[in-house]
LUMKOL-509646 format. One line per 3 residues: number of its first residue (from 1); their letters; for each residue x, y, z of N, C-alpha, C, CB. Coordinates in pm, 1 decimal. Glycine has a CB too. Layout:
<nodes>
NUM = A = X,Y,Z,X,Y,Z,X,Y,Z,X,Y,Z; ...
</nodes>
This chain:
<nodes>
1 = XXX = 6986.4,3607.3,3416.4,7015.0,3679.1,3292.1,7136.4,3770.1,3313.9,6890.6,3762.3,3245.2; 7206.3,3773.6,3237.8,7368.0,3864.7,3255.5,7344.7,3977.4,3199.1,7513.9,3804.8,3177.4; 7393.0,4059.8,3320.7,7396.2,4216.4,3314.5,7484.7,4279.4,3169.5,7480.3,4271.8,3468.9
4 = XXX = 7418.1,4409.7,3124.0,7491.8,4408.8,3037.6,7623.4,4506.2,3060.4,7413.6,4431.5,2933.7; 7717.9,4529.7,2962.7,7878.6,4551.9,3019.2,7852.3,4657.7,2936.0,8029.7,4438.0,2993.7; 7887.5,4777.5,3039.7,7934.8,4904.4,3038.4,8021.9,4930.1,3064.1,7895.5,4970.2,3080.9
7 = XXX = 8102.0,4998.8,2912.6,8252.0,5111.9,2943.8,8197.4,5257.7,2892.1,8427.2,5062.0,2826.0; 8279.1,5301.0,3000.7,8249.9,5426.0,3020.4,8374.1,5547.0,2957.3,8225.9,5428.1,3176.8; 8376.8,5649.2,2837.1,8485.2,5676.2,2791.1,8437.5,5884.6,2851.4,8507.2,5604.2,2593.4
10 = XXX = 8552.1,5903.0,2909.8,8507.1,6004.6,2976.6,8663.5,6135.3,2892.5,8497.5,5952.7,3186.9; 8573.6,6226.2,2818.9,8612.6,6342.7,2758.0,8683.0,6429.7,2921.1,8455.0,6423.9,2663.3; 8851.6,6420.8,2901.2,8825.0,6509.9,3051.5,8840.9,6666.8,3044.6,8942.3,6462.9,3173.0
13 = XXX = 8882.2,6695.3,2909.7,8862.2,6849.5,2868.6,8736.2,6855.6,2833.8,8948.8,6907.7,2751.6; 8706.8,6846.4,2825.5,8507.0,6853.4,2750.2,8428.7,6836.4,2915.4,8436.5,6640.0,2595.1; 8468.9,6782.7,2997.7,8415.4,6784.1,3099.3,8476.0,6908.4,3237.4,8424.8,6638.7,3121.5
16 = XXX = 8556.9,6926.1,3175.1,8664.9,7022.2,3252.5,8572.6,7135.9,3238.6,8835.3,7048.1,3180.7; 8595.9,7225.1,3101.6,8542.4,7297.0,3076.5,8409.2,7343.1,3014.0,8603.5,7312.8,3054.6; 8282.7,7204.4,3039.4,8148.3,7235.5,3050.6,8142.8,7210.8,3216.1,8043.3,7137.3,2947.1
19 = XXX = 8166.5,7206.6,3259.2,8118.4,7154.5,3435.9,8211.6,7164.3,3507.9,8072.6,7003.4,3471.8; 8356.9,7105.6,3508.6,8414.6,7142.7,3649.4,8463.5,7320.1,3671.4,8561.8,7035.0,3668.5; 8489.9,7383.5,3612.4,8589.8,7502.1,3594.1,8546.8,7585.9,3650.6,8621.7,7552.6,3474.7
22 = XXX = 8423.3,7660.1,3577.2,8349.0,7715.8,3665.6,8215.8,7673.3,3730.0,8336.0,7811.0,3619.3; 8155.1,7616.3,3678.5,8011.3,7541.5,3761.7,8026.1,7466.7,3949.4,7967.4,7374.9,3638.4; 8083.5,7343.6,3937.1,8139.9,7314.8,4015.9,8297.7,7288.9,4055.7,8081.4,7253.1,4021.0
25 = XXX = 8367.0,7418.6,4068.2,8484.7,7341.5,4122.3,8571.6,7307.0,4213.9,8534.7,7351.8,4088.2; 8496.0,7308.3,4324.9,8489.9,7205.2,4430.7,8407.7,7057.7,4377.1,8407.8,7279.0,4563.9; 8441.0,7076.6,4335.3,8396.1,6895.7,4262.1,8470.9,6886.0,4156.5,8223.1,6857.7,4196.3
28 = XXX = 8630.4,6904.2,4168.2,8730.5,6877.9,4009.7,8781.9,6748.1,4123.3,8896.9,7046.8,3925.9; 8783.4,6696.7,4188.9,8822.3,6563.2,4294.3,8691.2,6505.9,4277.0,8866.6,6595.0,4478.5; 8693.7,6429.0,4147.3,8562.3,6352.1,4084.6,8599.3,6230.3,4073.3,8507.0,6396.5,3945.3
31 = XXX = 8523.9,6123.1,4149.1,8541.9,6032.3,4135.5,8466.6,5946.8,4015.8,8536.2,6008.4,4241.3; 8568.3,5905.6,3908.7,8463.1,5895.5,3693.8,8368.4,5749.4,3811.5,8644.6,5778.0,3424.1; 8455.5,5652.5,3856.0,8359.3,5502.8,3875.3,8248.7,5548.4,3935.9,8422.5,5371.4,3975.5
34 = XXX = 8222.0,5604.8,4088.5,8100.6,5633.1,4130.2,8004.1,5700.1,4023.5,8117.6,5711.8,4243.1; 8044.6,5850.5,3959.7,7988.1,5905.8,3881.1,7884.4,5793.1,3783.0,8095.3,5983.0,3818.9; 7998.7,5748.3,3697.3,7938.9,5644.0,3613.9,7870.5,5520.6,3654.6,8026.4,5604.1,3543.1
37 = XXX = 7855.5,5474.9,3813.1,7755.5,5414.1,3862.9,7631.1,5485.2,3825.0,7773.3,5399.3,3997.3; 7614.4,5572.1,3910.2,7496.5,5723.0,3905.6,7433.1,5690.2,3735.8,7613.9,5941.5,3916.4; 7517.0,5669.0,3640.2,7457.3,5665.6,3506.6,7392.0,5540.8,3474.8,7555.2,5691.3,3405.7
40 = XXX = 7398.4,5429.7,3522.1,7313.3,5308.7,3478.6,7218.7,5270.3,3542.1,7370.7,5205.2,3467.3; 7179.2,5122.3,3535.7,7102.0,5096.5,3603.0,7157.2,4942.9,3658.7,6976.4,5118.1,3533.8; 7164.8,4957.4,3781.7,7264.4,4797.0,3851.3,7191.3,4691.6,3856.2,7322.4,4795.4,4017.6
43 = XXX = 7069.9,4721.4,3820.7,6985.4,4552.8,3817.2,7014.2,4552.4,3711.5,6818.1,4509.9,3843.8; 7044.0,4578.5,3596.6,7091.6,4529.6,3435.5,7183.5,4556.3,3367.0,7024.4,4554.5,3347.5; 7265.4,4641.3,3443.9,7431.2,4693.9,3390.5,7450.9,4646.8,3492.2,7498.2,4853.7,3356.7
46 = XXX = 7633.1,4705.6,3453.3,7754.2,4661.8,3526.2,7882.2,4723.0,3474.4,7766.5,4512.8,3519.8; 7955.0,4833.7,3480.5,8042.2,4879.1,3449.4,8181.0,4800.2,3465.2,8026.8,4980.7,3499.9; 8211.8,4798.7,3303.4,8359.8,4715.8,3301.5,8472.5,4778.5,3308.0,8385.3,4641.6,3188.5
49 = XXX = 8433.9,4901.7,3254.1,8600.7,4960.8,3249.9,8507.4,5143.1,3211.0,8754.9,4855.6,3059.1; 8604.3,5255.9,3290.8,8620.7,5402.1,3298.0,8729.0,5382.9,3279.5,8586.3,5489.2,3406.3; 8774.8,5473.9,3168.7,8832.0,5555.7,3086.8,8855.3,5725.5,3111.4,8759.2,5529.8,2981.5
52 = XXX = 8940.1,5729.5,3114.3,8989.0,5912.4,3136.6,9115.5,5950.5,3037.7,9058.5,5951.2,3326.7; 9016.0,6035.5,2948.8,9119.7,6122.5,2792.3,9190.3,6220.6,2883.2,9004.7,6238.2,2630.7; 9306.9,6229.6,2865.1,9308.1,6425.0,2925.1,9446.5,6369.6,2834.6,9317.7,6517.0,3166.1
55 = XXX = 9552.2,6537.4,2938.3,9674.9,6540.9,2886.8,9722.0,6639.6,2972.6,9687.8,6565.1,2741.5; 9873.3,6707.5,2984.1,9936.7,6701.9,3124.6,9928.1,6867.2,3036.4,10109.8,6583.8,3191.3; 9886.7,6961.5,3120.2,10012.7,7109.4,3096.8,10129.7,7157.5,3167.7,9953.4,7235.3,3110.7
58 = XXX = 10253.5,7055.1,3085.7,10355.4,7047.9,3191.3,10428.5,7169.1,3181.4,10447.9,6927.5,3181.5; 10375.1,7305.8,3068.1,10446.0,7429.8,3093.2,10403.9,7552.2,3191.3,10456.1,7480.7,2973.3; 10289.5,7433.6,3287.5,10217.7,7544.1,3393.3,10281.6,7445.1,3505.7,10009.0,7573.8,3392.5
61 = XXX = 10376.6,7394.7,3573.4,10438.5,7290.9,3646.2,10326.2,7288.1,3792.0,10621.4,7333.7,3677.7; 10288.8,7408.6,3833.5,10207.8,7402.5,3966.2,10062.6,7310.3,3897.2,10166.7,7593.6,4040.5; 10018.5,7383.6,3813.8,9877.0,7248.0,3741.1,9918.4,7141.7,3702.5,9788.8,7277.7,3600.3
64 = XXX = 9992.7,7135.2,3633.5,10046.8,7004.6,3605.2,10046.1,6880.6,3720.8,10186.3,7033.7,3566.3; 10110.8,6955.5,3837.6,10117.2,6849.6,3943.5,9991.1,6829.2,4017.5,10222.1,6881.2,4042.1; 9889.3,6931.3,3995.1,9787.4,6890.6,4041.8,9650.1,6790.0,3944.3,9753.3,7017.0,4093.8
67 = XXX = 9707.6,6804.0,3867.2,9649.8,6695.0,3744.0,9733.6,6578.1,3724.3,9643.1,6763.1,3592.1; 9823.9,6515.5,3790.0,9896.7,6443.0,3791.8,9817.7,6379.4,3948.3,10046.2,6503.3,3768.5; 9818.6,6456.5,4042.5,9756.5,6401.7,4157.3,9649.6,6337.8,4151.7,9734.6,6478.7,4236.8
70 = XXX = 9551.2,6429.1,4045.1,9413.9,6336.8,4029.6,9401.8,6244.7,3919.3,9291.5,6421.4,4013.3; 9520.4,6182.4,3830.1,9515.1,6097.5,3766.8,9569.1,5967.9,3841.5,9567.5,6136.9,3659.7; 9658.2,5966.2,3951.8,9648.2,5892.3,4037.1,9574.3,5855.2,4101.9,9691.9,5903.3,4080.2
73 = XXX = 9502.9,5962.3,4150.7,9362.2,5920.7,4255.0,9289.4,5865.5,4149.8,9262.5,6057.3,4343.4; 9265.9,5879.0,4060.9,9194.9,5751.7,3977.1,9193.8,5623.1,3940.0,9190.4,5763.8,3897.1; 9366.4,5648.7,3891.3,9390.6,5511.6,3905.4,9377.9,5429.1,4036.4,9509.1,5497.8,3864.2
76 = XXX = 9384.6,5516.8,4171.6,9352.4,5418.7,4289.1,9203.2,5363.1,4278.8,9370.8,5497.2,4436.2; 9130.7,5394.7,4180.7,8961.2,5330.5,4232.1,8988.1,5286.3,4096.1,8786.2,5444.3,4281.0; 9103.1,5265.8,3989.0,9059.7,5172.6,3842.1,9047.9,5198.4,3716.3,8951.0,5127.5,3839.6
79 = XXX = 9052.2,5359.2,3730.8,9051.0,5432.9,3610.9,9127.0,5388.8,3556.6,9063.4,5552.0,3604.5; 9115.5,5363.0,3426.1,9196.8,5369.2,3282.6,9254.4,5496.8,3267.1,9105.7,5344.5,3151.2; 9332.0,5567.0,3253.7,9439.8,5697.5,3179.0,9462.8,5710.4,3045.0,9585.0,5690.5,3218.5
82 = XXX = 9440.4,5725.3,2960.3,9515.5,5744.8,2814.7,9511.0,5942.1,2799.2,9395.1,5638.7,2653.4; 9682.1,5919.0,2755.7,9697.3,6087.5,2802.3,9742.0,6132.4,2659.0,9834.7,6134.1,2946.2; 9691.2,6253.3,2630.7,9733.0,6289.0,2455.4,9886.4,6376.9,2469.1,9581.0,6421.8,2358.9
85 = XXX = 9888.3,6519.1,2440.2,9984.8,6620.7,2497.6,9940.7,6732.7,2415.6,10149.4,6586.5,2485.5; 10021.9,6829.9,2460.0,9995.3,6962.8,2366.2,10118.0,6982.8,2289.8,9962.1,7106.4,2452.3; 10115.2,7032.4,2183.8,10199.7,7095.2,2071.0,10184.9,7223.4,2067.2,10172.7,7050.0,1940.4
88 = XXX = 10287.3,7295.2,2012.6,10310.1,7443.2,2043.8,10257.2,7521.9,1889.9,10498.8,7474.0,2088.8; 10199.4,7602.0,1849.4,10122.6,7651.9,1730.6,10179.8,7797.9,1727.3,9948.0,7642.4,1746.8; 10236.3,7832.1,1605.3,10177.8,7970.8,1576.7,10025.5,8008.7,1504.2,10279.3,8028.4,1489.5
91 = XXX = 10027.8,8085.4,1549.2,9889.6,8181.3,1513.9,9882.2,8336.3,1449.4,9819.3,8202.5,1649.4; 9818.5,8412.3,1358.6,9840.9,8558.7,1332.3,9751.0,8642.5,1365.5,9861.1,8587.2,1211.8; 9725.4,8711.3,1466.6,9623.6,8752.1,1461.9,9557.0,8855.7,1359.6,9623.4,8778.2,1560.0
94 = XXX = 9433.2,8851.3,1374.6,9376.8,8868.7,1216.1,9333.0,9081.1,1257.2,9167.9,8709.7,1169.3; 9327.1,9110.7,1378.8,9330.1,9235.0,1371.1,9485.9,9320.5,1379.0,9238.0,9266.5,1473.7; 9623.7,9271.6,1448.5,9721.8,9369.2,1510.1,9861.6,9277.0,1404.7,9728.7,9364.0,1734.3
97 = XXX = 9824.2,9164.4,1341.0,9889.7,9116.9,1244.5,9982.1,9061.4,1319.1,9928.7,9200.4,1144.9; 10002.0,9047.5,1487.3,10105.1,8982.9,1525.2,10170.5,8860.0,1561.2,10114.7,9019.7,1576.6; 10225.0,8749.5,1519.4,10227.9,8649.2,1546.8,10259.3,8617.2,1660.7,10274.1,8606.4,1483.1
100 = XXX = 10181.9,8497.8,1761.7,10230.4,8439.4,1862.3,10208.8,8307.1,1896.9,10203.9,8500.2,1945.3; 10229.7,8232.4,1957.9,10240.0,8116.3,1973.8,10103.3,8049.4,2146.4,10430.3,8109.6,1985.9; 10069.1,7895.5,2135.7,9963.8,7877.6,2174.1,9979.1,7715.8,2201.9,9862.5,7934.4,2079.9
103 = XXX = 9944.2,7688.4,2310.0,9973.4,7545.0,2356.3,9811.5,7477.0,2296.7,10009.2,7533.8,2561.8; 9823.6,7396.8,2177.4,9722.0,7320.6,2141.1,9699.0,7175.4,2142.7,9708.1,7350.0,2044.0; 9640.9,7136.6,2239.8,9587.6,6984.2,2332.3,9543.3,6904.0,2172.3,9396.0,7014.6,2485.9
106 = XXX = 9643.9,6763.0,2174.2,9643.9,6699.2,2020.9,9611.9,6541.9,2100.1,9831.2,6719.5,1903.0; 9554.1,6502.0,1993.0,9543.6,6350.7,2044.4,9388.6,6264.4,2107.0,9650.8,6353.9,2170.9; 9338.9,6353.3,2197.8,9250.1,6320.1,2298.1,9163.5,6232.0,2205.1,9177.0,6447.6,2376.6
109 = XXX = 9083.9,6360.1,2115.2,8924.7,6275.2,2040.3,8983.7,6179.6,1942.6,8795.8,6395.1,1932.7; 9132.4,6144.4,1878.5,9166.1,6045.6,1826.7,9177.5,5897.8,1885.2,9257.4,6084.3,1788.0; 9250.4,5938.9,2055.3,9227.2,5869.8,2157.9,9103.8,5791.8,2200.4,9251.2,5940.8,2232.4
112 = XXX = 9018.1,5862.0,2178.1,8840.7,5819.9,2260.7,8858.3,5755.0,2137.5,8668.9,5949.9,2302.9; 8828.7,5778.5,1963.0,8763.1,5715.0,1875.6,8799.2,5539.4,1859.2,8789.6,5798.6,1754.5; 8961.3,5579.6,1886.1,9066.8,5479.2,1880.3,8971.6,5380.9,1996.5,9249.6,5543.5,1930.4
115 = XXX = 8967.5,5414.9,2115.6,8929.6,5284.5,2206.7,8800.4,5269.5,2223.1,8982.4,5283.4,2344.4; 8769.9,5345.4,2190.2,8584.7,5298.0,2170.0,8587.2,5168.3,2051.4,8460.8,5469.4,2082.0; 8626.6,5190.4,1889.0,8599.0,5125.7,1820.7,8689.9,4970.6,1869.8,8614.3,5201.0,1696.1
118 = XXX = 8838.4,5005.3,1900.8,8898.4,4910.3,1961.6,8825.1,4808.0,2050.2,8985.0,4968.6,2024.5; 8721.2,4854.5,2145.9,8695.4,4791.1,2203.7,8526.5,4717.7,2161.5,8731.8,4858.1,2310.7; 8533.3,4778.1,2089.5,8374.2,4739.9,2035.4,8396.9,4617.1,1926.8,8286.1,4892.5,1944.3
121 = XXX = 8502.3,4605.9,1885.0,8578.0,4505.4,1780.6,8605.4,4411.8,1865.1,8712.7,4552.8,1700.9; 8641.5,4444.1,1953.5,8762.0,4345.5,2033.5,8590.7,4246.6,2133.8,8934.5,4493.3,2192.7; 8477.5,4341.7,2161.8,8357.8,4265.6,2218.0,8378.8,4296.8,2364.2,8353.5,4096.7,2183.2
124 = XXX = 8462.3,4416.3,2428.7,8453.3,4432.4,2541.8,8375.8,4492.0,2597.9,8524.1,4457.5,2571.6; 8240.0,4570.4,2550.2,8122.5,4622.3,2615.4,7998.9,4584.7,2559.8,8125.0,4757.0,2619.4; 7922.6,4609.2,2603.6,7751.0,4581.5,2524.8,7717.0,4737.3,2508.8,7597.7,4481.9,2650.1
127 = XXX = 7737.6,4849.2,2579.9,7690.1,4991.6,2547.5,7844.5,5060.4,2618.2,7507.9,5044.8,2638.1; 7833.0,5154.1,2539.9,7937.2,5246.4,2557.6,7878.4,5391.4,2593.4,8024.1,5248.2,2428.6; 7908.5,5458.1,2697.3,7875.6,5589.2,2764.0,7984.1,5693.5,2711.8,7878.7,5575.2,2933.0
130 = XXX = 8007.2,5734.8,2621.2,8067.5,5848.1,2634.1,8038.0,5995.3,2696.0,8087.9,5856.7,2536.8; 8121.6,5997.6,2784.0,8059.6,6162.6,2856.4,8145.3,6259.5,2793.9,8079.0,6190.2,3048.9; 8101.5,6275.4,2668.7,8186.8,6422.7,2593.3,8037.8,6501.8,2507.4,8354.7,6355.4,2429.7
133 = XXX = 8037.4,6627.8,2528.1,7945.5,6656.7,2429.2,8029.4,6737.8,2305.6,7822.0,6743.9,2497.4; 8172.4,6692.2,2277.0,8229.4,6703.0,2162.0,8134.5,6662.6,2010.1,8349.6,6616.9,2186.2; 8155.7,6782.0,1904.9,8067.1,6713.3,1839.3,8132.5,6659.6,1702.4,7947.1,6798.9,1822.2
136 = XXX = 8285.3,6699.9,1738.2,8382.0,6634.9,1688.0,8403.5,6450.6,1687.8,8479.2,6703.7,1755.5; 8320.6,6440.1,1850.0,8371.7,6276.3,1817.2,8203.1,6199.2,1761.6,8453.5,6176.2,2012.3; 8088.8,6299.9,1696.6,7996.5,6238.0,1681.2,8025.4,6138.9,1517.1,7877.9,6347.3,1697.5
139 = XXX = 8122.0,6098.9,1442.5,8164.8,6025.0,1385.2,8199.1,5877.3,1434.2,8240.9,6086.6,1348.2; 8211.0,5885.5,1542.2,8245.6,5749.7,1625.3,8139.9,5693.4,1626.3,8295.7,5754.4,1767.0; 7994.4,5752.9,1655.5,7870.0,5688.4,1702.3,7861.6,5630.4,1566.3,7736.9,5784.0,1763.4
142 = XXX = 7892.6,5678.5,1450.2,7832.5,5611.8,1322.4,7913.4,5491.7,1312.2,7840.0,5702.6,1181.8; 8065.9,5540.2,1284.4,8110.4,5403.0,1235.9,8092.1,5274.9,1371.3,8290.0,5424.2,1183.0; 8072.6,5302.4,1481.0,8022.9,5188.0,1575.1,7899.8,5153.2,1474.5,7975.0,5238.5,1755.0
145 = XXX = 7815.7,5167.5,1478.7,7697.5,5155.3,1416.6,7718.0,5056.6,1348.9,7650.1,5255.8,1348.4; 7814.5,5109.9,1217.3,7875.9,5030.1,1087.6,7925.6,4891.2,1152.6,8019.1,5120.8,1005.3; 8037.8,4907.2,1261.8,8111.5,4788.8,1287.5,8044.5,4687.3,1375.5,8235.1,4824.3,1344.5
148 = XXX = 7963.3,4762.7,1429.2,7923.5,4627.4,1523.7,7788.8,4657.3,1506.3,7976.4,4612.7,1700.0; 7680.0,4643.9,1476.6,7538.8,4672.8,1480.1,7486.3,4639.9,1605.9,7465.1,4604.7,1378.0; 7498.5,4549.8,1666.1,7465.0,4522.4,1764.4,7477.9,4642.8,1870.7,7524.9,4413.5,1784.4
151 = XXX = 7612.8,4685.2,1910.6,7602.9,4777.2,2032.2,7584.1,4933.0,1989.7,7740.8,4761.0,2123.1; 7563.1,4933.9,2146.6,7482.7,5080.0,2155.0,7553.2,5176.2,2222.6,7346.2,5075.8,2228.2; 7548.5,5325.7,2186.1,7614.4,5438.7,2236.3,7540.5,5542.4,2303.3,7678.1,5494.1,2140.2
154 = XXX = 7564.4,5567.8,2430.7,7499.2,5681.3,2498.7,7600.7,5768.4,2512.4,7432.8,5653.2,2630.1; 7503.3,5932.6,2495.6,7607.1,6042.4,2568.2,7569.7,6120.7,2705.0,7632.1,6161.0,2464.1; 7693.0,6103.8,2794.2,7636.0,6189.5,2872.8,7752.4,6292.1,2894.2,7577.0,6122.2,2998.1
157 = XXX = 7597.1,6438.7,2922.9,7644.9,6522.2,2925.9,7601.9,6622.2,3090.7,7616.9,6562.2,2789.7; 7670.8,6737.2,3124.9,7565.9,6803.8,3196.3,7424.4,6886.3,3159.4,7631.4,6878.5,3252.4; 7392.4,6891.8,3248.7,7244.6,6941.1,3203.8,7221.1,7076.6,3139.1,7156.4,6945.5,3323.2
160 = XXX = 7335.4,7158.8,3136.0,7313.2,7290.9,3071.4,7400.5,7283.5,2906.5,7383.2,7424.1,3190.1; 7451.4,7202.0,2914.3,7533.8,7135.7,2758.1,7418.5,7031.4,2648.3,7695.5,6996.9,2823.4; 7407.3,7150.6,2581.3,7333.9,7105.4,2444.8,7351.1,6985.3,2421.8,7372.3,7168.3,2323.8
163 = XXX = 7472.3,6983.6,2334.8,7554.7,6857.6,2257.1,7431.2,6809.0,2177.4,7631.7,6718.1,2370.2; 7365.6,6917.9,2073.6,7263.5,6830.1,1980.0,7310.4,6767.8,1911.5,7179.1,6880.2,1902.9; 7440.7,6784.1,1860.9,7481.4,6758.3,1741.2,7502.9,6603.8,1754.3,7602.6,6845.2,1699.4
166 = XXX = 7619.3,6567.6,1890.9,7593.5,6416.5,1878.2,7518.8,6331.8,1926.1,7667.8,6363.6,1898.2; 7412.5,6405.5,1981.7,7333.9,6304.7,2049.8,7224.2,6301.7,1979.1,7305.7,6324.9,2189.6; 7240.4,6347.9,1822.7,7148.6,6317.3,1687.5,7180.8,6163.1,1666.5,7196.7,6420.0,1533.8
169 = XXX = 7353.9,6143.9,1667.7,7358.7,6036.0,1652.7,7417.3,5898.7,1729.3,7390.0,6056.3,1569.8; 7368.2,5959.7,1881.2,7343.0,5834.3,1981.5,7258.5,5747.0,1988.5,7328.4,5858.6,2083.5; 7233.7,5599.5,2047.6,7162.7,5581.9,2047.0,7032.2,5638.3,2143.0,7202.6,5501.3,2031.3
172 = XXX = 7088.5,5679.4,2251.6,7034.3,5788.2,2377.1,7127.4,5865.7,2442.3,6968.5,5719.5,2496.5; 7074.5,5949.7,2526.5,7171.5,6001.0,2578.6,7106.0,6060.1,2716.1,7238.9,6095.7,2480.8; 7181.0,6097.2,2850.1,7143.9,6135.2,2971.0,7222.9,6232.3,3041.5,7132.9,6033.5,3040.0
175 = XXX = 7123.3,6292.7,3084.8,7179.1,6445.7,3142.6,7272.2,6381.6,3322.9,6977.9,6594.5,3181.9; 7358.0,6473.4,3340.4,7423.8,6463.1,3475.9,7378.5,6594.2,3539.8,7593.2,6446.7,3470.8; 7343.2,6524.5,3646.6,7237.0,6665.0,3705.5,7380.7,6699.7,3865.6,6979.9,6577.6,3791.4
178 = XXX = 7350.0,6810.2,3877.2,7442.3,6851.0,4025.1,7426.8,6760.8,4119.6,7402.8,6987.1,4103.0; 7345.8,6670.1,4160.8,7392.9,6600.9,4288.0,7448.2,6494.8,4228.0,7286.8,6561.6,4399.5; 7487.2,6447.0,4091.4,7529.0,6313.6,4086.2,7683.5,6379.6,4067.7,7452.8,6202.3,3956.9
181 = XXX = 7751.7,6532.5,4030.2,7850.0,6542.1,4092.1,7892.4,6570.8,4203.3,7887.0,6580.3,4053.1; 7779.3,6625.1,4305.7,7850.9,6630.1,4427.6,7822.0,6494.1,4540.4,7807.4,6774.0,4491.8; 7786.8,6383.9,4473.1,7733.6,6263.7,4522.5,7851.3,6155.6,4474.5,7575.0,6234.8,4460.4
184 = XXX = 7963.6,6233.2,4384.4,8062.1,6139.2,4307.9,8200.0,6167.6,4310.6,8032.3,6133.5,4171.0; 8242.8,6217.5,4471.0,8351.7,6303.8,4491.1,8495.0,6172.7,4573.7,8279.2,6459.3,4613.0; 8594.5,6146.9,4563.0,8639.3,6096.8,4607.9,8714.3,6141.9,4768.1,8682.8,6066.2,4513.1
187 = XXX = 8774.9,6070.0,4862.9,8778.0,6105.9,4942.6,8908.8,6203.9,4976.4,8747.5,6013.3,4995.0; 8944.5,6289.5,5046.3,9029.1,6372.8,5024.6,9152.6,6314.7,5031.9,9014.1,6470.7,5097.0; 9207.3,6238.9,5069.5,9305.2,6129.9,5068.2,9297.2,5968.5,5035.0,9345.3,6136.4,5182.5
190 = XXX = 9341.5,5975.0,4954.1,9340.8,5814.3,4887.4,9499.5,5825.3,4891.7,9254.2,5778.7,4698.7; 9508.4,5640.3,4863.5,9645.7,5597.7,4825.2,9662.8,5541.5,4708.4,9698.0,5514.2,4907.2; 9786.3,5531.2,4596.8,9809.1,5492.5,4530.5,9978.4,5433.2,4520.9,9751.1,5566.8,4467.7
193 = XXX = 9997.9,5305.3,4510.1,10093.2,5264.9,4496.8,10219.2,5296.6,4636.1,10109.6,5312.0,4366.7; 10146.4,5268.4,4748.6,10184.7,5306.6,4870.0,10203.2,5459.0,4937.9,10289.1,5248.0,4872.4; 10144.8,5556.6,4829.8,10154.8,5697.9,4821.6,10031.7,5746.0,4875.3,10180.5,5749.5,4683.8
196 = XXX = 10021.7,5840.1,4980.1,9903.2,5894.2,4996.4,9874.3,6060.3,4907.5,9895.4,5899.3,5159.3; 9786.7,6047.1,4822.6,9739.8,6176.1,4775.3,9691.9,6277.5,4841.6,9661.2,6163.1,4704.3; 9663.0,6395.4,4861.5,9571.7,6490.8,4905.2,9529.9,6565.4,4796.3,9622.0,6573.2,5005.3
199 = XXX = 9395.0,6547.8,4794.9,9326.8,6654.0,4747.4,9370.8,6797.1,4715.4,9244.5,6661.8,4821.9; 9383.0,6897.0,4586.1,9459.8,6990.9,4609.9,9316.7,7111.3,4646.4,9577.7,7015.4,4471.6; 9367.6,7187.0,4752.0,9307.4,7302.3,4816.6,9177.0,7368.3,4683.1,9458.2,7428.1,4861.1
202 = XXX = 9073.2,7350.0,4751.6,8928.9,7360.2,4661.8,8887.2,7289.1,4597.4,8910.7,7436.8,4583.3; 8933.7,7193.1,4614.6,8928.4,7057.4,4445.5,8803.6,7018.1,4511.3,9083.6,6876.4,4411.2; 8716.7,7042.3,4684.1,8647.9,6942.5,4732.0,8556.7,7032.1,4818.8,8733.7,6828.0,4801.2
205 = XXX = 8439.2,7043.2,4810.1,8351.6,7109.1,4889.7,8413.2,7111.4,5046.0,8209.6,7037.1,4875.2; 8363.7,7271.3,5113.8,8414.8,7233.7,5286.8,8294.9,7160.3,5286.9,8434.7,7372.9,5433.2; 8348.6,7095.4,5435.3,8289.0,6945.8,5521.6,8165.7,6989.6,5548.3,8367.0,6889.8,5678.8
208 = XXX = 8115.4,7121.4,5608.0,7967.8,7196.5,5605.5,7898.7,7221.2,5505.8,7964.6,7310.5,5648.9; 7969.2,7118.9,5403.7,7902.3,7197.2,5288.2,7842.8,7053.7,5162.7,8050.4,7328.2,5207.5; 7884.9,6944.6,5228.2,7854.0,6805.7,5168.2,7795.7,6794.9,5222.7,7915.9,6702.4,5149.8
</nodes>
């Protein structure tokens, strides 16, 4: 009997800032494929394709390059990339009346909706994992619904992230508990495209400490 095909669409601001930032971050050197092993079940899944939303903050150049490092190290184990950007906003503030300006991240949840349904049309998964507890992209779970009846949507989230809102309208959804991120870390040096990466300083638990 054939396993069924899991893609995995992974929110990386939504995951940034419920879990890596401050919770664990010695675990921002996350490896999405292992992780998203940890989420199925291998006698009846089979993961086809991880997915990683983000987008670069190329007006902080020292982060930037270190988010550039770990979008490589992803792509060395297979990750998919689709990258949005930020646009620059004014704003007023509503107590001192002063205007200033604000780097606002555009694209991402248009991104996820875009290749989820894309790919649910196109027949490239049987269940789709989204790990965002955005409740912005809980519109996606419906119109999947609409377009393909057949497949099914899980969310995963960490275990201290609500996310009622869309996982009203998942078909299930599963918590990521702390050892399946510190059980899903890549190794401090990988290569990509004849390039060796390093890990940037804290991205990775000390060695006494895995």
């Amino acid at each position: 009997m054939a396993k069924k095909r899991i893609n995995v669409y992974v929110d990386g601001f939504n995951l940034y800032h419920s879990a890596l930032q401050r919770t664990y971050p010695d675990c921002r050197w996350l490896n999405l494929v292992e992780l998203s092993k940890r989420m199925i079940n291998p006698k009846t899944e089979e993961i086809q394709t991880v997915y990683y939303f983000s987008a670069i903050t190329s007006w902080v150049p020292d982060r930037a390059k270190k988010q550039l490092s770990y979008i490589h190290a992803l792509r060395s184990v297979g990750v998919v990339d689709i990258l949005g950007k930020f646009s620059i906003r004014d704003r007023k503030c509503p107590l001192c009346l002063q205007r200033f300006q604000f780097h606002e991240e555009k694209k991402t949840d248009i991104n996820i909706a875009i290749t989820i349904l894309a790919d649910a049309v196109e027949d490239k998964f049987d269940t789709a994992l989204l790990l965002s507890g955005d409740s912005d992209l809980a519109p996606v779970t419906e119109k999947l619904h609409q377009l393909r009846p057949g497949k099914k949507i899980g969310i995963l989230v960490p275990k201290w992230q609500p996310a009622n809102h869309i996982k009203q309208h998942a078909d299930f959804h599963k918590t990521i508990q702390a050892k399946d991120f510190k059980k899903s870390l890549l190794p401090e040096q990988v290569t990509y495209n004849g390039n060796i990466i390093t890990a940037p300083a804290g991205w990775l638990p000390k060695p006494d400490l895995i």
